[in-house]
C-alpha positions, 0 to 999 in steps of 0.5 A: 332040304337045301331050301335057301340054297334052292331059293337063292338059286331060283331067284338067281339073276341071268345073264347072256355072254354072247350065246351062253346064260350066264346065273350069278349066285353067291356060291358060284360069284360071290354076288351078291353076298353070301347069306351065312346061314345058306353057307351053313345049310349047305356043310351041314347037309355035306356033313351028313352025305358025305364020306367025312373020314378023310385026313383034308377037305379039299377045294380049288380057290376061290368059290368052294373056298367059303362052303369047304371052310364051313365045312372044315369048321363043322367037322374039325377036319383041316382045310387045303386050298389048291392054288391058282399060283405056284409057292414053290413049296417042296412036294408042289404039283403042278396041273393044267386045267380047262373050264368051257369058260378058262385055262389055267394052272393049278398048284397043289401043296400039302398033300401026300401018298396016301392021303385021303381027302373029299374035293368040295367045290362050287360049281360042276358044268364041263367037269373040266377043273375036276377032271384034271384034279382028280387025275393029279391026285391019283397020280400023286397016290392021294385018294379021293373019297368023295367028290361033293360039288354045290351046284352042278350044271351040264353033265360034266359030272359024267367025266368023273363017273368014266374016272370010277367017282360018281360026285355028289351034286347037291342041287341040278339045275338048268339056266335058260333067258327065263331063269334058273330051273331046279332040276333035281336035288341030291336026296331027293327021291 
């Protein structure tokens, strides 16, 4: 289950910035490039785990953007991309966000009262991006079925859980000098 996706990461290069280590991975960077066949590997199992029946699929730009897209394409369910600039579209909501590694602003277009929609992202370490869109997205009376992250690292994940989401990550993993250490896989008993 999940193989590619655990042996890409494995094999994942490592890092150091400044005290923090850092992995470089395809879903997560981009780099280097994205093997379609774990790209498919991974919607499908998302296919399978997931509360599907949703009005969107729901992903922040720009690393959840290839799995959500696989996933879209699978399922037939349309796809919407919460941005990292305003188009000053009528209904747009604005969010800040904070990462261990940034701040931003978000901008949420194309959703409303009571949409339902499943958040797939990338990456969850701080919960930091997450957070802030969930709480935007109930505040907007828009339901969160279901919150799938690709790779998770660090509990940030427990932040959603103290909102009432427990999110699906599909592969745990710790980064140390050494290299990635798989930690546990969502399904896996």
């Amino acid at each position: 289950m999940l193989e590619r996706l655990k042996n890409s990461l494995i094999n994942s290069p490592v890092m150091k910035r400044g005290e923090y280590n850092y992995f470089i991975h395809p879903i997560s960077d981009g780099v280097p490039s994205l093997d379609p066949h774990m790209v498919k590997e991974i919607a499908d199992y998302i296919a399978e785990i997931a509360d599907m029946n949703v009005d969107t699929i729901l992903t922040v730009e720009a690393m959840g953007i290839p799995v959500a897209n696989a996933l879209s394409l699978k399922t037939g369910i349309p796809l919407t991309i919460v941005r990292k600039r305003p188009y000053f579209l009528e209904g747009e909501v604005e969010l800040s966000q904070s990462t261990g590694y940034s701040k931003g602003v978000l901008y949420i277009n194309g959703l409303k009262k009571g949409d339902r929609v499943i958040i797939v992202d990338d990456v969850i370490s701080t919960g930091g991006t997450l957070l802030a869109l969930v709480r935007a997205l109930k505040k907007m009376g828009v339901e969160v079925t279901d919150v799938i992250s690709v790779i998770g690292r660090g509990d940030g994940y427990l932040k959603l859980e103290e909102l009432g989401f427990k999110p699906k990550v599909l592969v745990t993993i710790d980064v140390s000098e050494k290299g990635v250490e798989i930690k546990d896989v969502f399904g896996d008993q």
